[in-house]
C-alpha positions, -999 to 999 in steps of 0.1 A, spaced: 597 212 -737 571 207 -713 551 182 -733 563 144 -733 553 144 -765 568 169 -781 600 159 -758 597 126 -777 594 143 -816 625 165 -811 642 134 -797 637 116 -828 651 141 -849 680 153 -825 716 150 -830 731 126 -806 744 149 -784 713 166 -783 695 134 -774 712 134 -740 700 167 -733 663 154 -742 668 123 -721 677 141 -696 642 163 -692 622 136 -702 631 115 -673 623 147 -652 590 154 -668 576 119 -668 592 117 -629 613 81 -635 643 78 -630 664 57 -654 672 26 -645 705 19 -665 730 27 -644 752 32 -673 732 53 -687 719 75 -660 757 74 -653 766 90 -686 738 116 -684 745 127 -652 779 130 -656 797 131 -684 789 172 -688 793 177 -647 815 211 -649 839 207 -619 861 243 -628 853 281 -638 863 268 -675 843 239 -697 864 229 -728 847 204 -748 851 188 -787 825 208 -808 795 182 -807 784 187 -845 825 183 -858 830 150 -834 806 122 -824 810 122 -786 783 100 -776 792 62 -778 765 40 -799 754 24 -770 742 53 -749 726 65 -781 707 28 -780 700 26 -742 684 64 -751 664 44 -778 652 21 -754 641 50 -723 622 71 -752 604 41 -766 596 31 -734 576 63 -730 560 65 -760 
């Protein structure tokens, strides 16, 4: 996980939800920040834990992850190919 491109192989054959995660050290590895706000906005916090407790729809059973994050992901990784 410390290679951008081996970052960018498991990214195109992640799961969406996955993809986030993969986004999301990427744009620490390569040290740019991402520029959609929307985006960045999602990443950042759409998984921020506020309690003790996390309850969240079992990623594999339910697509979570709109299209267009999944595109605006798209997008960042090819950016840094």
């Amino acid at each position: 996980m410390s290679n951008k491109e081996n970052l960018i192989a498991s990214f195109d054959i992640a799961t969406d939800f996955e993809k986030i995660n993969i986004l999301r050290i990427l744009s620490i590895l390569v040290n740019d920040r991402i520029g959609d706000d929307v985006l960045r906005k999602f990443i950042l916090e759409s998984y921020h834990i506020e309690n003790t407790m996390t309850f969240q729809l079992d990623p594999e059973a339910f697509n979570t992850v709109p299209y267009y994050i999944i595109s605006a992901c798209k997008r960042y990784v090819d950016k840094h190919r």
